[in-house]
C-alpha positions in Angstrom: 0.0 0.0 0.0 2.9 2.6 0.7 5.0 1.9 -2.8 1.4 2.9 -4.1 1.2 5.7 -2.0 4.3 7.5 -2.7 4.5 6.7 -6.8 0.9 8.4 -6.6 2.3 11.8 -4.9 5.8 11.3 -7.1 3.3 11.8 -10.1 1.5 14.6 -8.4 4.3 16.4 -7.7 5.7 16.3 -11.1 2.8 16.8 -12.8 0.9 19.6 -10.9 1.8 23.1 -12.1 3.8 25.3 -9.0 1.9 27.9 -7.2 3.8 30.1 -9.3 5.1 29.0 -12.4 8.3 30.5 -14.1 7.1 32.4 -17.3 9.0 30.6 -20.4 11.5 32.4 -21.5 12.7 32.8 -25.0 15.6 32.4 -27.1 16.7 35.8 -26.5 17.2 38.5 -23.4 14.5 40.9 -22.4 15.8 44.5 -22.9 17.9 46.2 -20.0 16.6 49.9 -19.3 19.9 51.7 -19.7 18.7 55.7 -19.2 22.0 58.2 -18.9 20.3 59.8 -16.0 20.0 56.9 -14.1 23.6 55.7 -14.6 24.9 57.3 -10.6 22.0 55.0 -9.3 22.3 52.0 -11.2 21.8 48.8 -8.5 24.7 46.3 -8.9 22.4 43.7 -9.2 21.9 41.6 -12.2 19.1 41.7 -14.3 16.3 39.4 -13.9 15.9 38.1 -17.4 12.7 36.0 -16.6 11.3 39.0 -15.2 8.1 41.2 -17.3 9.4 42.7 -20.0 10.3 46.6 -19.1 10.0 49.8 -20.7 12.2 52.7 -22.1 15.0 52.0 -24.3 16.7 48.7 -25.0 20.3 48.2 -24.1 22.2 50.2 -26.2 25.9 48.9 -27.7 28.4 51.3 -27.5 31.3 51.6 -29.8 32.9 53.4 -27.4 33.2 54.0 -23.2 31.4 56.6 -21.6 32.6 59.4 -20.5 33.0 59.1 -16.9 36.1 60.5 -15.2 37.7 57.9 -12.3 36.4 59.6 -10.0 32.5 59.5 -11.0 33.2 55.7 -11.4 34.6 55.3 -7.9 31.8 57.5 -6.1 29.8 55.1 -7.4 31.3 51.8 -6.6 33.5 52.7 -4.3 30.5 52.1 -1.0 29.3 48.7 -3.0 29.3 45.5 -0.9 31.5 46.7 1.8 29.2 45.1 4.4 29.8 41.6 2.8 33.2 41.6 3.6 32.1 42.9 7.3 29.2 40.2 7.4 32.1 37.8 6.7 34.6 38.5 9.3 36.7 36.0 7.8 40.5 36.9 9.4 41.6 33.9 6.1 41.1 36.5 3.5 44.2 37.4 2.5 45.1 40.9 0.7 44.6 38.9 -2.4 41.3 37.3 -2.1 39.9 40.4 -1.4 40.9 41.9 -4.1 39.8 39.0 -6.3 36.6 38.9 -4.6 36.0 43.1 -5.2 37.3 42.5 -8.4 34.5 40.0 -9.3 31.8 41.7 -7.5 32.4 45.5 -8.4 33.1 44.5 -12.3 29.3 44.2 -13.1 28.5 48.0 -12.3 32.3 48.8 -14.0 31.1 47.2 -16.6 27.5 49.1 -17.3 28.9 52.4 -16.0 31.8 52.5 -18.5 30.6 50.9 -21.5 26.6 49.9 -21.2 27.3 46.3 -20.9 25.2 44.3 -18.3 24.2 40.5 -17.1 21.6 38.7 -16.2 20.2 35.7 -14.3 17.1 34.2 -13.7 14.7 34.9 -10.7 15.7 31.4 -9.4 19.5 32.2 -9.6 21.6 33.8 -7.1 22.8 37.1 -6.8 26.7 38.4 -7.5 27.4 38.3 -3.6 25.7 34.3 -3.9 27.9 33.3 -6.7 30.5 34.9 -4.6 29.6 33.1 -1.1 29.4 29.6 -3.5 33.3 30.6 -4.4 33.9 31.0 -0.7 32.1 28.4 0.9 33.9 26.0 -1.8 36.0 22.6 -0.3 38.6 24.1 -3.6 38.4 27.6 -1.8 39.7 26.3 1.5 42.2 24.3 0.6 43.5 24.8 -2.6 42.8 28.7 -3.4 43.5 30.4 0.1 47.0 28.3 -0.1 48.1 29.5 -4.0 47.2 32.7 -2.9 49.1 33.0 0.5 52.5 31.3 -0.8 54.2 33.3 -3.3 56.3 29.9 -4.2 53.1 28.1 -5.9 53.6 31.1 -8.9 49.4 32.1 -7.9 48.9 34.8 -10.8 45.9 37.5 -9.5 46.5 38.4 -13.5 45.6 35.4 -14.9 42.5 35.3 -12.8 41.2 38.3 -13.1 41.3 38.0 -17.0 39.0 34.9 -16.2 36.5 36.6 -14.0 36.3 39.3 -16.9 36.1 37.4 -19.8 33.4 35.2 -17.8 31.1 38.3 -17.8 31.5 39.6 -21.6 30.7 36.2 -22.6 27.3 36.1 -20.5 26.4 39.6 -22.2 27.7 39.3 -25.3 26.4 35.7 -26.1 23.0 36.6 -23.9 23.1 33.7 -21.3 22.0 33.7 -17.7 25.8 34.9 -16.3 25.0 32.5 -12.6 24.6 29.7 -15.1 27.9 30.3 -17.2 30.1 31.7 -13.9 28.8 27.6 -11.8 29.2 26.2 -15.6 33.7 27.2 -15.4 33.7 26.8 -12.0 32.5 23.2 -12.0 34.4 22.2 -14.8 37.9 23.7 -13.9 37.7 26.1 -10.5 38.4 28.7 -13.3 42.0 27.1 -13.9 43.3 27.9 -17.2 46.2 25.0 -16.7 43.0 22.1 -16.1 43.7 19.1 -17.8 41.4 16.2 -17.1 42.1 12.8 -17.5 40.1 12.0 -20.9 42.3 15.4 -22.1 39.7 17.9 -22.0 41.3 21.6 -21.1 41.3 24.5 -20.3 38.9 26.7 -18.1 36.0 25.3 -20.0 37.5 22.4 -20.3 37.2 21.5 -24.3 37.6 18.4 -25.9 38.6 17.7 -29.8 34.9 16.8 -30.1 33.7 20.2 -28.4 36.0 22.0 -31.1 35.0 20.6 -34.0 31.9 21.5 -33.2 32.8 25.2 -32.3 34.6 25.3 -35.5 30.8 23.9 -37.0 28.9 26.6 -35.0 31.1 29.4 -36.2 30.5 29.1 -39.7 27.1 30.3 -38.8 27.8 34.4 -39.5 26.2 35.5 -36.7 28.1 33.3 -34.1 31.7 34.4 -35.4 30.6 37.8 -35.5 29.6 37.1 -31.8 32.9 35.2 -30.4 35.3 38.0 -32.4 33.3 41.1 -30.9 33.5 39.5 -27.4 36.9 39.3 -28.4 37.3 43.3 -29.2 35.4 44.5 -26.5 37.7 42.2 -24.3 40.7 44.4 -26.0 38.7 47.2 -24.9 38.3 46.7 -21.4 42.0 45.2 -21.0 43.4 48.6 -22.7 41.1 51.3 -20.7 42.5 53.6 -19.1 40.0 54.3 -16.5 39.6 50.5 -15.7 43.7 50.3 -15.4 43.3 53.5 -12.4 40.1 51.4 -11.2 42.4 47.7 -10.9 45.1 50.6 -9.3 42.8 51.7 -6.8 42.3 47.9 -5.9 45.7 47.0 -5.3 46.2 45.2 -8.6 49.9 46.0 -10.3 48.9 44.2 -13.3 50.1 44.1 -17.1 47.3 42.8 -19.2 47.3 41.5 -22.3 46.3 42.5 -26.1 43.3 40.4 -27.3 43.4 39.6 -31.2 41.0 38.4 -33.1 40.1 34.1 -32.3 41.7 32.0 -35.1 39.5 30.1 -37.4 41.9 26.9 -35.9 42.0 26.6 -32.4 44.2 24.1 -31.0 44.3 21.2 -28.8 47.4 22.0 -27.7 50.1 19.0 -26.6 52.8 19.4 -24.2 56.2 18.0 -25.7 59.0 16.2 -24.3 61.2 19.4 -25.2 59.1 21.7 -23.1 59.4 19.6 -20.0 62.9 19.2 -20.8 62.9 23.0 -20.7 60.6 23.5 -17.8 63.8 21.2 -16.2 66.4 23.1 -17.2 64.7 26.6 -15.5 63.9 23.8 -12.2 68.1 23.0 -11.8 68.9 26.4 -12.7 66.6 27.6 -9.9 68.8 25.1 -7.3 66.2 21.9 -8.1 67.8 19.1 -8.6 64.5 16.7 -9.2 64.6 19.1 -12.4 66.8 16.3 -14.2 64.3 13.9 -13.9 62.0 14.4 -17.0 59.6 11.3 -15.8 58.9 12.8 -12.6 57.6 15.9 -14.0 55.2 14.4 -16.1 54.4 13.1 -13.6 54.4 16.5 -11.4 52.8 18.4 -14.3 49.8 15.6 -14.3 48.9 16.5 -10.9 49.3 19.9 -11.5 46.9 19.8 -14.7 44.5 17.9 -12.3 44.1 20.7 -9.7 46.1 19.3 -6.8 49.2 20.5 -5.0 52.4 18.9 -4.7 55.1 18.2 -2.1 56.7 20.8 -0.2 59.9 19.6 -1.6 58.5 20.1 -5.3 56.4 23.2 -4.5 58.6 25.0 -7.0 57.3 23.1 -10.0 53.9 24.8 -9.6 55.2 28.5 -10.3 58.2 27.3 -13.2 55.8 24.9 -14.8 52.8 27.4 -14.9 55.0 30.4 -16.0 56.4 28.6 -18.8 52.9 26.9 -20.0 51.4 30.8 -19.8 54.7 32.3 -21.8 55.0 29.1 -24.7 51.7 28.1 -25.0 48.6 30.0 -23.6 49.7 33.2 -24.8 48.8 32.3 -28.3 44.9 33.1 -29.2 45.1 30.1 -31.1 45.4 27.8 -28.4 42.9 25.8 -26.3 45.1 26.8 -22.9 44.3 30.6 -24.0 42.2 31.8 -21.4 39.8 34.1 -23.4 39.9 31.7 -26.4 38.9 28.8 -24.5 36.6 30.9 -22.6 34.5 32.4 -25.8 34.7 29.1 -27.6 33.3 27.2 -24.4 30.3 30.1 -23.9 29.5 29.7 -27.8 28.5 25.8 -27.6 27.0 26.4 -24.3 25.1 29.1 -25.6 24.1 26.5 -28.4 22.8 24.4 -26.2 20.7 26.9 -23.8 18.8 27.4 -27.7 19.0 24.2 -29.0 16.0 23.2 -30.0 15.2 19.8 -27.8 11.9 18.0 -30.1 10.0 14.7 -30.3 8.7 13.7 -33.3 9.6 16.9 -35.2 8.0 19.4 -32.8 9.4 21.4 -30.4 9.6 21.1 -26.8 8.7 24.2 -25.0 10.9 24.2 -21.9 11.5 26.9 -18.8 14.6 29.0 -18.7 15.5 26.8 -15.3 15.0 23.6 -17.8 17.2 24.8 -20.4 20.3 26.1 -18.1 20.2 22.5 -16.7 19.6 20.6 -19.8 22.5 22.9 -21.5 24.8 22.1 -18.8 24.2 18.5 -19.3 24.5 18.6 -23.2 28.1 20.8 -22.7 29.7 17.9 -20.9 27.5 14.7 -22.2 25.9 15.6 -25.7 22.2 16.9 -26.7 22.3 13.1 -28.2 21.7 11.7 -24.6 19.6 14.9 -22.9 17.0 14.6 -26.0 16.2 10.9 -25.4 16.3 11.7 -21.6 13.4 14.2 -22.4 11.5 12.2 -24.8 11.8 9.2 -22.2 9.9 11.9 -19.3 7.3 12.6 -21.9 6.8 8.7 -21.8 7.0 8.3 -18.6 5.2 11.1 -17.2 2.4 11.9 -19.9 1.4 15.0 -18.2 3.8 16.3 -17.4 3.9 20.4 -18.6 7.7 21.1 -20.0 7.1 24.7 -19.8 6.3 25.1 -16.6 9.3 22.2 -15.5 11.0 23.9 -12.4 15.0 23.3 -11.4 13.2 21.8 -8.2 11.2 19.2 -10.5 14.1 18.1 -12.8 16.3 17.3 -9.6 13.8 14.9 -8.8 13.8 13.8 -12.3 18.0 13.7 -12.8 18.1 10.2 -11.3 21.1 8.1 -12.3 18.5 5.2 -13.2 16.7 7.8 -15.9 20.3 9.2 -17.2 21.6 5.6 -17.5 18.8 4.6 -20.3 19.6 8.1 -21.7 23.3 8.0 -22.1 23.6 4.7 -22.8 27.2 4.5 -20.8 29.4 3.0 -18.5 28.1 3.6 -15.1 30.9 5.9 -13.5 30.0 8.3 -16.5 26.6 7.9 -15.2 27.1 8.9 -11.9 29.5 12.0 -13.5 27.1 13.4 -15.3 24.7 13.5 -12.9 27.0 14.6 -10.0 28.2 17.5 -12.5 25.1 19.1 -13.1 23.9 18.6 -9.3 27.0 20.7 -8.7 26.5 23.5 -11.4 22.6 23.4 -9.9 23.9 23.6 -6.3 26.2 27.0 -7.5 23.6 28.3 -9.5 20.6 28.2 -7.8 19.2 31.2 -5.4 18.1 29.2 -2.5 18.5 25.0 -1.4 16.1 23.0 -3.9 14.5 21.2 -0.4 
């Protein structure tokens, strides 16, 4: 009697709309009310894109900043989130993090005030000072981050970082994705490491695979997404080469020498380490006074557990700041390579753009989904195909006949994401299973505004 009693409120649940339903939202963002004489007041908040349409004027693009001395900017940032810190009375964070953390959190308002250019989420989806609490709250926070960032020795660059953070947020406007989803998305996939190299050889911050780029390179000969990825690309250049951001990243402690963003390469690629550049890496280790420098096998072996996010020896703490410099200086430097952070960035953002709009169907008609479907469902697709997600979806509207796609809530597809359900989706091994469906539970943990239960 009980089996029967819980597999009849299971169907209830899933099938009863919610008290109030998320309105569906469409393949595009609703308009941002961007009025000059509003811009000293502007909230630094982002934009609720599943939110009634507003009025005034849409978001304008500008060619070029504002004009806004550095001292208008810092009246009106300068106040923001100061009692987060406070609230946090944490003694850990370090010079550094807090300036990371500003960074991160200030950049939004920087980023409208200057040149017009804001983000968004959904109503379900945390705020800026969330996303950052997620960071902070992080097992990778306390004991990987607050260490790189202490010790000089592990080569931490705040640089490097900060270009992440950055490029993060031009993607989410330029490419018109909830930025909570895309911000959980890298964080999941690498803890915004631009070195991550996972085991099957996906990597960089978005961690790409030859399968994800050949079907970037696919995507881009669409006009309209090239012309997307290479103006994310100039207005990156932009905000690198300003002059008033360079006194604002002055004013924040940050000494930094950013780079010049070019255009993305029609080619980007899945760059190799050779045996010459460890030798080299090697050569820099013995000429620093390291003798385990001579042995070539050991840092393959060193680098592997670099590339895989954890932190070596004492005795070979040294290998983290050669072996990252020259990686940075030989190979992510180039625009053309997947280590690149803004390359691998953009190129990421564009096929998980792709699959926020793909256009999931059963028996050639569409499925209308919920915005908080489609951030899940693209989050899925970006690590495990659309292949898998679309039979998963077509297997729900067998299972559960009445079940209203347009109104399916974050909450509702939890219940649904069970490993049994992904299994006769995916059709894999079991640990890949249990991967994908720990993944997104992760991204939906960061991403979401409040606990699901």
């Amino acid at each position: 009697m009980l089996p029967a009693v819980y597999i009849l409120f299971l169907i209830l649940l899933l099938t009863l709309p919610e008290k109030t339903p998320p309105p569906y939202f469409p393949n595009y963002y609703l308009p941002v009310v961007m009025q000059q004489k509003n811009l000293p007041s502007l909230a630094d908040e982002l934009i609720a894109l599943d939110s009634p349409a507003r009025s005034g004027r849409p978001l304008e693009i500008l060619q070029f900043p504002q004009n806004m001395s550095s001292v208008q900017i810092q009246q009106n940032i300068t106040n923001k989130h100061k009692s987060y810190f406070e609230n946090k009375n944490d003694p850990e964070i370090n010079a550094s993090m807090h300036r990371i953390f500003m960074t991160f959190i200030q950049f939004e308002s920087i980023s409208r005030l200057r040149f017009n250019r804001g983000t968004g989420r959904l109503m379900s989806q945390k705020d800026l000072e969330g996303l950052a609490d997620h960071f902070i709250d992080s097992r990778w926070y306390r004991e990987t981050f607050k260490r790189f960032s202490s010790n000089k020795a592990y080569g931490f660059s705040e640089e490097r970082l900060l270009r992440v953070l950055i490029s993060i947020q031009a993607a989410a406007h330029f490419f018109e994705v909830p930025y909570p989803a895309l911000f959980c998305l890298f964080f999941q996939e690498s803890k915004f490491d631009y070195l991550a190299n996972s085991s099957t050889g996906a990597k960089g911050i978005g961690q790409l695979t030859t399968i994800a780029l050949r079907e970037v390179r696919r995507l881009r000969g669409f006009s309209a997404q090239e012309v997307l990825i290479q103006r994310t690309a100039v207005h990156l250049n932009q905000v690198y080469s300003d002059p008033q951001i360079q006194i604002w990243l002055q004013n924040l402690g940050f000494n930094l020498d950013l780079p010049i963003i070019s255009q993305i390469p029609e080619n980007i690629e899945f760059t190799k380490l050779t045996s010459s550049f460890m030798r080299e890496v090697g050569k820099e280790l013995v000429k620093d006074g390291h003798s385990f420098g001579d042995n070539i096998g050991l840092l393959w072996f060193l680098s592997k557990k670099i590339r895989r996010g954890r932190i070596l020896p004492a005795r070979y703490i040294e290998m983290h700041k050669v072996f990252s410099t020259m990686l940075a200086e030989q190979y992510a430097s180039s625009s053309s390579s997947a280590y690149n952070i803004e390359t691998n960035i953009l190129a990421s953002t564009l096929l998980f753009s792709h699959y926020y709009r793909y256009k999931w169907r059963k028996n050639n008609k569409n499925l209308d989904l919920s915005a908080e479907a489609r951030v899940i469902l693209a989050a899925a697709a970006y690590n495990h195909g659309q292949t898998g997600m679309r039979r998963f979806l077509i297997n729900l509207s067998h299972e559960f006949p009445m079940l209203d796609f347009k109104t399916l809530s974050a909450k509702k597809l939890r219940i649904l994401f069970t490993t049994r359900r992904l299994s006769r989706a995916l059709q894999r091994p079991f640990y890949k299973i249990r991967e994908a469906s720990r993944h997104v539970r992760h991204i939906m943990n960061c991403t979401q505004n409040s606990p699901l239960f």
